[in-house]
C-alpha positions as CSV (number, residue, x, y, z in Angstrom):
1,X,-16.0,5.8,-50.1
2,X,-16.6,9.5,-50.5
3,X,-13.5,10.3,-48.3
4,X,-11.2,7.4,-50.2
5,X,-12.5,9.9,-53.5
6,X,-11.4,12.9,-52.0
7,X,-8.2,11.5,-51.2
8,X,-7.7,10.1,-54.9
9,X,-9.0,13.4,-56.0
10,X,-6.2,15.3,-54.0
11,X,-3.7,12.9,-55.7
12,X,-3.0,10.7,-52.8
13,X,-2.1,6.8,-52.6
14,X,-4.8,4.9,-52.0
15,X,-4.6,0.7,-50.8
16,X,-7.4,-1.4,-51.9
17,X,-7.0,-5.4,-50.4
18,X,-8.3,-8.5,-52.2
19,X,-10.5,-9.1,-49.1
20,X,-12.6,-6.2,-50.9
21,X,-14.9,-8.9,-53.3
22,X,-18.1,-10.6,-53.6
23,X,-18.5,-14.0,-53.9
24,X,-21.3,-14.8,-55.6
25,X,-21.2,-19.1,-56.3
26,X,-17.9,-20.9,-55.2
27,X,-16.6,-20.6,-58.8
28,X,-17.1,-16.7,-59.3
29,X,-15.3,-14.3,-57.2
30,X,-15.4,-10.9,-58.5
31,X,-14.0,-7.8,-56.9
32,X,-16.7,-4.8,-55.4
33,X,-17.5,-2.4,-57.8
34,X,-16.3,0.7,-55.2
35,X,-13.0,-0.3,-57.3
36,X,-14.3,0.9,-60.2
37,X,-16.6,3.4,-58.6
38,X,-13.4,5.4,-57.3
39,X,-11.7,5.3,-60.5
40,X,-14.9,6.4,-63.0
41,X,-15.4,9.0,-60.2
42,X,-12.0,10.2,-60.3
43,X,-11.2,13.6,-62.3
44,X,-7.9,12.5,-63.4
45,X,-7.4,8.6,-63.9
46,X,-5.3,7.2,-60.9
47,X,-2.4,5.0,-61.2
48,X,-3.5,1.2,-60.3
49,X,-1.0,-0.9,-59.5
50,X,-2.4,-4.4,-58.4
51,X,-0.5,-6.4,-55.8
52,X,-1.1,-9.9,-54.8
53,X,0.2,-11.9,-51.4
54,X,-0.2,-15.3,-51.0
55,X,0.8,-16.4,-47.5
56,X,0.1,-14.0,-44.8
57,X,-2.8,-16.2,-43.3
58,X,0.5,-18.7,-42.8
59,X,2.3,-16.0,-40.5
60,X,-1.0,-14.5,-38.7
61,X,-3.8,-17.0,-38.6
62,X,-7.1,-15.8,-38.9
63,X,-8.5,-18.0,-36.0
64,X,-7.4,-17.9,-32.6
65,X,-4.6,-17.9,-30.8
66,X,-3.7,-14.9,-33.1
67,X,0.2,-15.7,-32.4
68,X,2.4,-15.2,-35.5
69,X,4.6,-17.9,-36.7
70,X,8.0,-17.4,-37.8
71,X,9.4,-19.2,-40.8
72,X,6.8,-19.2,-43.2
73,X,6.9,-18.0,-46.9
74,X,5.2,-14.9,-48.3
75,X,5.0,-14.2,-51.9
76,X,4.1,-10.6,-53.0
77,X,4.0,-9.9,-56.4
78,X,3.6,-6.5,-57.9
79,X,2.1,-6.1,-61.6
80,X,2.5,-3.5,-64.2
81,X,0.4,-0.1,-64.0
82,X,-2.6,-0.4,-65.5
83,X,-3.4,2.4,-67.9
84,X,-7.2,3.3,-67.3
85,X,-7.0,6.6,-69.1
86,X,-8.3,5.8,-72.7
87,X,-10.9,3.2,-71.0
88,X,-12.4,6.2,-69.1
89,X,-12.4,8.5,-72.1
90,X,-14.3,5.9,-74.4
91,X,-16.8,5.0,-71.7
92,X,-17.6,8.9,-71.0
93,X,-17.2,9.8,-74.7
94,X,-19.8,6.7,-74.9
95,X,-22.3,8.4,-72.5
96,X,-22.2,4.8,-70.2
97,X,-23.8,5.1,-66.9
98,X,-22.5,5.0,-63.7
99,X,-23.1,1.4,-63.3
100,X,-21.6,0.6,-67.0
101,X,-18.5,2.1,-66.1
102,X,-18.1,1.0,-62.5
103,X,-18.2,-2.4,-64.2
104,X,-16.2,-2.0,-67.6
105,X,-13.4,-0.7,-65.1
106,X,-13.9,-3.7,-62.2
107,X,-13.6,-6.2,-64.5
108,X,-10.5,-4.3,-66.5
109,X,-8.6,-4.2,-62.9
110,X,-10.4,-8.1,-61.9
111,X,-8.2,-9.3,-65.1
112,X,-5.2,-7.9,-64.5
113,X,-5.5,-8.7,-60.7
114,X,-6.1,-12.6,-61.4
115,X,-3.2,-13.0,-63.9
116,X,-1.4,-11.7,-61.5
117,X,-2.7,-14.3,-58.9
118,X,-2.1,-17.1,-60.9
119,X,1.6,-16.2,-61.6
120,X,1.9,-15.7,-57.5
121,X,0.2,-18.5,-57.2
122,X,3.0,-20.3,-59.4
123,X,5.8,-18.9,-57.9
124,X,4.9,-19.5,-54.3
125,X,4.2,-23.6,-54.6
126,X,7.7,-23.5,-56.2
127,X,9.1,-22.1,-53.6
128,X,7.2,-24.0,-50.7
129,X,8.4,-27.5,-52.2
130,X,11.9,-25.6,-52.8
131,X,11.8,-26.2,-56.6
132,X,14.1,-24.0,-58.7
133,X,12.3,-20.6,-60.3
């Protein structure tokens, strides 16, 4: 975590994957907070872009044989920036802890991930029974 900082901190691109959660019951999924630890961390707010893929487990199985399979559907969909900037200034301005604003800025990047999934999640069962967009 302290090297994917520095690297933020330098003003490189970073990649954070949805396999990064916790799953705390079967209904609640939340993401880590090291999201929102590298961002509340971060001297100058990083862009987030979240990106969501339904699909791959279709072309590279997760259980053996590990053979890809050709012909299958992947659906990436890319979401707006999200703008953490004024979120960081009021939590700091606000004197939050650590843990308050690892949270506050999970949960802000959880959102916008998962309305994101549910759009991919739309336009990739169109697309599998080959139903107009």
């Amino acid at each position: 975590m302290n090297f994917a900082l520095e690297r933020l901190q330098e003003g490189h691109w970073l990649h954070l994957y949805p396999q990064g959660r916790v799953v705390e019951t079967k209904e609640d999924v939340r993401l880590k907070w090291g999201v929102g630890r590298l961002i509340s961390e971060c001297k100058i707010a990083p862009i987030v872009i979240p990106i969501y893929h339904l699909g791959m487990d279709d072309i590279l199985p997760n259980k053996k044989p590990y053979i890809p399979k050709v012909g299958n559907r992947v659906t990436v969909l890319v979401g707006q920036p999200i703008d953490l900037k004024d979120t960081l200034e009021e939590l700091r301005k606000s004197n939050a802890s650590a843990e308050d604003m690892r949270t506050a800025v999970t949960n802000l990047i959880q959102k916008q991930l998962y309305k994101l999934r549910i759009n991919a999640e739309i336009f990739h069962a169109k697309h599998l029974t080959g139903a107009s967009p």
